[in-house]
C-alpha positions as protocol buffer text, in pm:
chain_id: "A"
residue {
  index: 1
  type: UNK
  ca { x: 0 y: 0 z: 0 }
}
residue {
  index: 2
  type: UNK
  ca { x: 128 y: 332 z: -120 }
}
residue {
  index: 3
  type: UNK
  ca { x: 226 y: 608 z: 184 }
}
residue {
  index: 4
  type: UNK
  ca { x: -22 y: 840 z: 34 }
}
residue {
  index: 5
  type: UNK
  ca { x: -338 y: 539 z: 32 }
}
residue {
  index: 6
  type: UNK
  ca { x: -235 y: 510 z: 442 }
}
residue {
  index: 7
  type: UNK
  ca { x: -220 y: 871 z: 502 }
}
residue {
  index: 8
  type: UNK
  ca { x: -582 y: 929 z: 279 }
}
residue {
  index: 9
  type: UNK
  ca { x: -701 y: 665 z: 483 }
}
residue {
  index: 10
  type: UNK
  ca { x: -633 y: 749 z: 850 }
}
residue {
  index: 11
  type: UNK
  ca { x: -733 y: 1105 z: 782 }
}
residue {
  index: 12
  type: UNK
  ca { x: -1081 y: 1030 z: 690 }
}
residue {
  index: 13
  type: UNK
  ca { x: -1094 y: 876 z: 1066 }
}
residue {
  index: 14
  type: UNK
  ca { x: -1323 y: 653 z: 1021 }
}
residue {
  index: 15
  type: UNK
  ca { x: -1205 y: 264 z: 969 }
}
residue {
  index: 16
  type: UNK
  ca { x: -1161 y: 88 z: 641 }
}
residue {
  index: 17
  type: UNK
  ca { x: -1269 y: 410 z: 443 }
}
residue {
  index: 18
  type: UNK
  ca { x: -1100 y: 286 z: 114 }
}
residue {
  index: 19
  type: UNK
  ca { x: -1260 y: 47 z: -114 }
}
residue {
  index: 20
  type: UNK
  ca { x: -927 y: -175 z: -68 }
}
residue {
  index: 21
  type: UNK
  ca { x: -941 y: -189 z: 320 }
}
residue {
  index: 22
  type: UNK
  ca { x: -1298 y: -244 z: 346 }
}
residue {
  index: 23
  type: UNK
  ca { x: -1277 y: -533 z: 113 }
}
residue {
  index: 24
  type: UNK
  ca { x: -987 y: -612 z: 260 }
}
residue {
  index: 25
  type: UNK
  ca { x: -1177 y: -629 z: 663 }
}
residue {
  index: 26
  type: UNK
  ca { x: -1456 y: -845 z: 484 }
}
residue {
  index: 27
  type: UNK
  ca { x: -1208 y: -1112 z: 330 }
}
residue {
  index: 28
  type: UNK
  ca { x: -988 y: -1136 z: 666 }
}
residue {
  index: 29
  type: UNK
  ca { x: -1350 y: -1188 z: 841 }
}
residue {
  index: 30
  type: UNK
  ca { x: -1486 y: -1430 z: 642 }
}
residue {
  index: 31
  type: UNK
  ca { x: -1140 y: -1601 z: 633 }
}
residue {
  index: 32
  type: UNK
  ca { x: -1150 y: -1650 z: 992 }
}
residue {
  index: 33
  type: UNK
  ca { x: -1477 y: -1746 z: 987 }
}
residue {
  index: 34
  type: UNK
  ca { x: -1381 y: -2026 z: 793 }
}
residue {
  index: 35
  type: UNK
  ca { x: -1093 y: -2127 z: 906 }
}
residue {
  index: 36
  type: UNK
  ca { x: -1270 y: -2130 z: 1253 }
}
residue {
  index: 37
  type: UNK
  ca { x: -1593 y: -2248 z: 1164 }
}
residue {
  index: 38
  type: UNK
  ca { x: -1565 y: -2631 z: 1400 }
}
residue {
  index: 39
  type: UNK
  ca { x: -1483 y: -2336 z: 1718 }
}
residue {
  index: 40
  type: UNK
  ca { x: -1721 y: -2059 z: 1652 }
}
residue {
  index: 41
  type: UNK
  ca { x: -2052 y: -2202 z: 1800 }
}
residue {
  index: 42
  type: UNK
  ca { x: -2095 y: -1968 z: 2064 }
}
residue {
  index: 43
  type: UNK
  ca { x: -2049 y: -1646 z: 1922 }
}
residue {
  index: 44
  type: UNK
  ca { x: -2293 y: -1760 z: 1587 }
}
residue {
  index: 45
  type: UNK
  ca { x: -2522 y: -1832 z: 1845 }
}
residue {
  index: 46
  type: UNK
  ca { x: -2499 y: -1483 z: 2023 }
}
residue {
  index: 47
  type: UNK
  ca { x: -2523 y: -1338 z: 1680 }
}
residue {
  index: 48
  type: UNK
  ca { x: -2824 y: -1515 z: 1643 }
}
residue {
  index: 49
  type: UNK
  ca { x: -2949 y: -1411 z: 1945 }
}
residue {
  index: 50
  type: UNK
  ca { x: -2837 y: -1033 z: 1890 }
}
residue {
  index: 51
  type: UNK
  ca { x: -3062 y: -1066 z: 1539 }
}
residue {
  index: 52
  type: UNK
  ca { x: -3366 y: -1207 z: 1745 }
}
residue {
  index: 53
  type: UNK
  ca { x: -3349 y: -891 z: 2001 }
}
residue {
  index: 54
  type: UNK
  ca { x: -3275 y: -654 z: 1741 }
}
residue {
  index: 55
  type: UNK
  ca { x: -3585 y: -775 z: 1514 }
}
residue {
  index: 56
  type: UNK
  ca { x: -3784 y: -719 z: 1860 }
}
residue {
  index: 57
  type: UNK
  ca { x: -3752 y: -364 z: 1848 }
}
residue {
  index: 58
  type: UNK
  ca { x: -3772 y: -219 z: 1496 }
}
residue {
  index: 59
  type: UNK
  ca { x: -4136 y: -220 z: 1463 }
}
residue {
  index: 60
  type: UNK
  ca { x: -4143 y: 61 z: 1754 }
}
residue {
  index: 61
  type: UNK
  ca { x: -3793 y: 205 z: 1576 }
}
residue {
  index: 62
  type: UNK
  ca { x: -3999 y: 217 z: 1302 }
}
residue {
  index: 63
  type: UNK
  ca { x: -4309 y: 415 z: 1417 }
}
residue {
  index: 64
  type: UNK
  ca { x: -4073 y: 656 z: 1561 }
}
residue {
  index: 65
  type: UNK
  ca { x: -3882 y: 732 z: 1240 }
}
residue {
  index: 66
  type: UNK
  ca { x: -4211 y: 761 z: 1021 }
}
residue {
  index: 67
  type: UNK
  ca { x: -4338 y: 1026 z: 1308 }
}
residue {
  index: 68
  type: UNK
  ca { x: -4011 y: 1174 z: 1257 }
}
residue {
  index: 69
  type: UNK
  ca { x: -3772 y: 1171 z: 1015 }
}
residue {
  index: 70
  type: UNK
  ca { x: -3982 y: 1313 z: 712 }
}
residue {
  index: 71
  type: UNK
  ca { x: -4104 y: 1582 z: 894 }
}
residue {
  index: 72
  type: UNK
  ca { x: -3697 y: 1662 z: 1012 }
}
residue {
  index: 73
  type: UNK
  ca { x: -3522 y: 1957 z: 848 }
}
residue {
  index: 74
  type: UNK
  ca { x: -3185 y: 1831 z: 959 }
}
residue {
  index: 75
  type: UNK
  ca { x: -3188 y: 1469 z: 859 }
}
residue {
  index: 76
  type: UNK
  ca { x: -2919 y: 1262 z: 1105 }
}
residue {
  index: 77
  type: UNK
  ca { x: -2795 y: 1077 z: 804 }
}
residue {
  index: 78
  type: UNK
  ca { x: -2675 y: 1420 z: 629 }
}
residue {
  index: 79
  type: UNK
  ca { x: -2450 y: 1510 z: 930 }
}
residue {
  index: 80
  type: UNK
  ca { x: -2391 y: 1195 z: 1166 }
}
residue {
  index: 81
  type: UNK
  ca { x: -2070 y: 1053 z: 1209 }
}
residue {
  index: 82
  type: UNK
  ca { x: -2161 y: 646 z: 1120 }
}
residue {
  index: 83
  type: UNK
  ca { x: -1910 y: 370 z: 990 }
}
residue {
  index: 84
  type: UNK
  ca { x: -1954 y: -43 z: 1047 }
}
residue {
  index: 85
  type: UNK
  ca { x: -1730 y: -74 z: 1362 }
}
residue {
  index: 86
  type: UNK
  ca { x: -1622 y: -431 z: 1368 }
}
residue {
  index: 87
  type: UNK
  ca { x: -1882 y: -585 z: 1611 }
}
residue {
  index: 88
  type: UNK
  ca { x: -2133 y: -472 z: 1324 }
}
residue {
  index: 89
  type: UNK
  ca { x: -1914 y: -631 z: 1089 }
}
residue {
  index: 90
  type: UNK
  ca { x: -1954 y: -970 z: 1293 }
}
residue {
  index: 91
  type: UNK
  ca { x: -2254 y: -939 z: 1350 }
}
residue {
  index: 92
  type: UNK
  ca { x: -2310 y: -911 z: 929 }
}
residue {
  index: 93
  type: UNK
  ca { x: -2129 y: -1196 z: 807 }
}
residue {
  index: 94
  type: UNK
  ca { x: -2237 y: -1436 z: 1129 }
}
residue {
  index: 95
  type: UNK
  ca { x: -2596 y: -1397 z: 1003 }
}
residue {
  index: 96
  type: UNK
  ca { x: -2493 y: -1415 z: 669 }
}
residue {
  index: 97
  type: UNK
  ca { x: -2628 y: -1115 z: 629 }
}
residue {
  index: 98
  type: UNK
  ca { x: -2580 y: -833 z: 295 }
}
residue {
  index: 99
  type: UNK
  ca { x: -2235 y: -664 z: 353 }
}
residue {
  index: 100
  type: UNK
  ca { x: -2243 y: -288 z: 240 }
}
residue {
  index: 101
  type: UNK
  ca { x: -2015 y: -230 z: -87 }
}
residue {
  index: 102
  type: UNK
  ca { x: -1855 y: 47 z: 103 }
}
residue {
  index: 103
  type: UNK
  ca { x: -1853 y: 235 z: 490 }
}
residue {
  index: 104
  type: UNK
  ca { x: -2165 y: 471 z: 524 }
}
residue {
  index: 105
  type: UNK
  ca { x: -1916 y: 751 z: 439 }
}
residue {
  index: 106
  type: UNK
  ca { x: -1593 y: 800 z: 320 }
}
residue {
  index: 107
  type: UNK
  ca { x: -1483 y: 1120 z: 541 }
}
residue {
  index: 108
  type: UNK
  ca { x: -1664 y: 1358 z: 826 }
}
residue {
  index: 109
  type: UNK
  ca { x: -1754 y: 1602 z: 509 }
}
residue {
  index: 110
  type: UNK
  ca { x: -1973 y: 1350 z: 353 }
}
residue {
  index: 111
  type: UNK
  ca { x: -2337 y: 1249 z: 429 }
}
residue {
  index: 112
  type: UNK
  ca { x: -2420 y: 897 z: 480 }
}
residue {
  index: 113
  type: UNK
  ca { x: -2408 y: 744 z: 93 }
}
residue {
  index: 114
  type: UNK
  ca { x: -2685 y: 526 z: 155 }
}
residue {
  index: 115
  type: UNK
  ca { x: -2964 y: 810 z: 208 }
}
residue {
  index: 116
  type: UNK
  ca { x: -3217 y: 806 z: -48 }
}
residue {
  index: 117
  type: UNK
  ca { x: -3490 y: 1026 z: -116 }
}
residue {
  index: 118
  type: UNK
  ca { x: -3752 y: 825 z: 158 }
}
residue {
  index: 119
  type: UNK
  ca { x: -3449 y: 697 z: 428 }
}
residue {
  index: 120
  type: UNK
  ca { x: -3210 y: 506 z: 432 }
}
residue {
  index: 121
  type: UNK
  ca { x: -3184 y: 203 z: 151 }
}
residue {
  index: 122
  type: UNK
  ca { x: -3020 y: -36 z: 335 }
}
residue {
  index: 123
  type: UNK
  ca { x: -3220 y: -311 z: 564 }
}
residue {
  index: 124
  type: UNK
  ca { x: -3282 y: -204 z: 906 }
}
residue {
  index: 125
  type: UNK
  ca { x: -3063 y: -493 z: 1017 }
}
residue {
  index: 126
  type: UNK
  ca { x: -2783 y: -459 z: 791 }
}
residue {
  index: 127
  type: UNK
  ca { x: -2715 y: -111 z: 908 }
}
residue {
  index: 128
  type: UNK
  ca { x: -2440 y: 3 z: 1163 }
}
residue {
  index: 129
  type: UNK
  ca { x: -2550 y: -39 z: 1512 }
}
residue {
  index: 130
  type: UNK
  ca { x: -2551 y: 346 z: 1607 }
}
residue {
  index: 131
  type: UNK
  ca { x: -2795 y: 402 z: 1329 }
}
residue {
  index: 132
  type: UNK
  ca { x: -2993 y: 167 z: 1524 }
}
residue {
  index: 133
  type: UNK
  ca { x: -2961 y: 259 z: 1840 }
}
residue {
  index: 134
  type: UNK
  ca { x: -2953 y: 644 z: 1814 }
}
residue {
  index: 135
  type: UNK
  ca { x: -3272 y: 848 z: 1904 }
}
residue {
  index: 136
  type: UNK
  ca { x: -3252 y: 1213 z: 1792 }
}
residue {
  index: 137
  type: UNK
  ca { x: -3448 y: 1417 z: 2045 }
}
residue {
  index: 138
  type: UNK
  ca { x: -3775 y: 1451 z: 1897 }
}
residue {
  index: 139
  type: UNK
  ca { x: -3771 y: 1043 z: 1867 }
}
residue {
  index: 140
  type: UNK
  ca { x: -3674 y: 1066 z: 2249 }
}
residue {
  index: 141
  type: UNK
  ca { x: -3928 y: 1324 z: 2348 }
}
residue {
  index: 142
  type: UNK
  ca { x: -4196 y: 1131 z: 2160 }
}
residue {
  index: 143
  type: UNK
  ca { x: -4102 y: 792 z: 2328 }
}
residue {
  index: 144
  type: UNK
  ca { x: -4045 y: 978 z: 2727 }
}
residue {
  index: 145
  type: UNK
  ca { x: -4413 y: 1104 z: 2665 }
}
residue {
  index: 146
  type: UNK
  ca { x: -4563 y: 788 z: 2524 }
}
residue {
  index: 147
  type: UNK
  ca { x: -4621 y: 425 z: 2632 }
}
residue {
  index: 148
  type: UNK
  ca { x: -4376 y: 350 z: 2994 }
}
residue {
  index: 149
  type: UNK
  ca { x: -4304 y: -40 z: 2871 }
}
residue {
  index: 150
  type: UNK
  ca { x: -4251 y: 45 z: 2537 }
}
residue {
  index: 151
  type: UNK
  ca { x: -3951 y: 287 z: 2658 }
}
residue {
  index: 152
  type: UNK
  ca { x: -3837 y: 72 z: 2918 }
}
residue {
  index: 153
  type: UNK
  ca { x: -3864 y: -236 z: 2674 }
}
residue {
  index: 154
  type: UNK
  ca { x: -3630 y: -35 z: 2394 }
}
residue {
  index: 155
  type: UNK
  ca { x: -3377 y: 51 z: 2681 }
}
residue {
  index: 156
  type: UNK
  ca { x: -3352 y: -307 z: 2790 }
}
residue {
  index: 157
  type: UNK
  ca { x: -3326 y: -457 z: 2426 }
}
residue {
  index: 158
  type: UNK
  ca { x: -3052 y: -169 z: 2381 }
}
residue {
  index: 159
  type: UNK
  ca { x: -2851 y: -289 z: 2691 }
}
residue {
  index: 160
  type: UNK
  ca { x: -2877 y: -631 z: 2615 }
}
residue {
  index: 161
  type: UNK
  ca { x: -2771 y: -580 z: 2224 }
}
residue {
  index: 162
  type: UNK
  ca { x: -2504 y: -380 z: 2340 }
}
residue {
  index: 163
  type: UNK
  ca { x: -2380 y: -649 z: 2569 }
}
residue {
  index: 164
  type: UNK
  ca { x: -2451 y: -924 z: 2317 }
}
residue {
  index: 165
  type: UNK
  ca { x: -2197 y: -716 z: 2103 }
}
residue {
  index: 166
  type: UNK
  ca { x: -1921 y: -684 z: 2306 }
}
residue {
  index: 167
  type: UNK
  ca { x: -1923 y: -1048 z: 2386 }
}
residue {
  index: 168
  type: UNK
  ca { x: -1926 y: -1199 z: 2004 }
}
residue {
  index: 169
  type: UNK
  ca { x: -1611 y: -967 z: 1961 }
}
residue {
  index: 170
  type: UNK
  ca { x: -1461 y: -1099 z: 2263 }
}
residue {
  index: 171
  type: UNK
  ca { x: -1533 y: -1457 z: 2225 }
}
residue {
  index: 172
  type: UNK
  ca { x: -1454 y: -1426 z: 1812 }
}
residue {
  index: 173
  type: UNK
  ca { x: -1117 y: -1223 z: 1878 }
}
residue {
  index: 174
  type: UNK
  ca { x: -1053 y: -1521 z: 2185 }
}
residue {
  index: 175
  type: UNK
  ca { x: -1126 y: -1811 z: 1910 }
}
residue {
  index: 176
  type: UNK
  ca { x: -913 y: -1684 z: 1629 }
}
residue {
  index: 177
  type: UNK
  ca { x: -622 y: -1532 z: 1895 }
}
């Protein structure tokens, strides 16, 4: 890899930016995955599990985005700083799930490349877990003043996601280390 492809690459701050390194993180994940596959029961099942929670709470995600987002005149997705992280990036190819052809953006300048005209085109569950788990205040207000369980039911699926997470990139990284 050239100096200058390193350089144009840490600058943008945000990981695997370049079309080479992202392809690059996919292959070396998949490659483990493979070469792992007898040894990786637990954290495919956590993924699993992650999937089943997530899929839990995207019907009330979603009624707060369609009360939200097309009314907003600052979008999140034109200014938010989002990449795959590489829990999201396990979580993907565990659940054989679409991988992205590229980060959400390529540098802090850009908006998200992935917003389209009604939202964002990707599948709810292929996207990065803070597009997931971020509420913009109106989607917070509107959630404090509605239903109690329904707020208490996102923060719990939240925490245990979130935990879920940090253990399939422990036990992975353990596995392949």
């Amino acid at each position: 890899m050239s100096e200058s492809r390193i350089d144009e690459r840490s600058e943008s701050g945000i990981p695997w930016a370049t079309p080479m390194s992202w392809q690059a993180v996919n292959q070396t994940v998949d490659y483990h995955l493979q070469r792992y596959r007898a040894d990786l029961n637990q954290p495919e099942i956590l993924a699993r599990e992650i999937k089943s929670c997530l899929n839990t709470v995207f019907p009330i995600l979603d009624a707060l985005c369609a009360h939200s987002c097309p009314w907003c005149p600052e979008p999140c997705c034109l200014s938010a700083s989002v990449w795959f992280d590489f829990k999201d990036l396990l979580f993907l190819h565990f659940n054989t799930l679409s991988i992205s052809p590229a980060q959400p953006k390529a540098d802090f300048k850009t908006p998200c490349r992935y917003l389209g005209p009604r939202g964002c085109r990707l599948p709810r569950i292929a996207r990065p877990w803070i597009c997931t788990w971020y509420l913009c205040p109106t989607q917070t207000a509107k959630l404090k003043n509605g239903e109690a369980h329904k707020r208490e039911f996102i923060a719990h699926a939240i925490a245990q996601i979130k935990s879920g997470r940090n253990l399939l990139e422990c036990e992975f990284i353990r596995i392949i280390s």
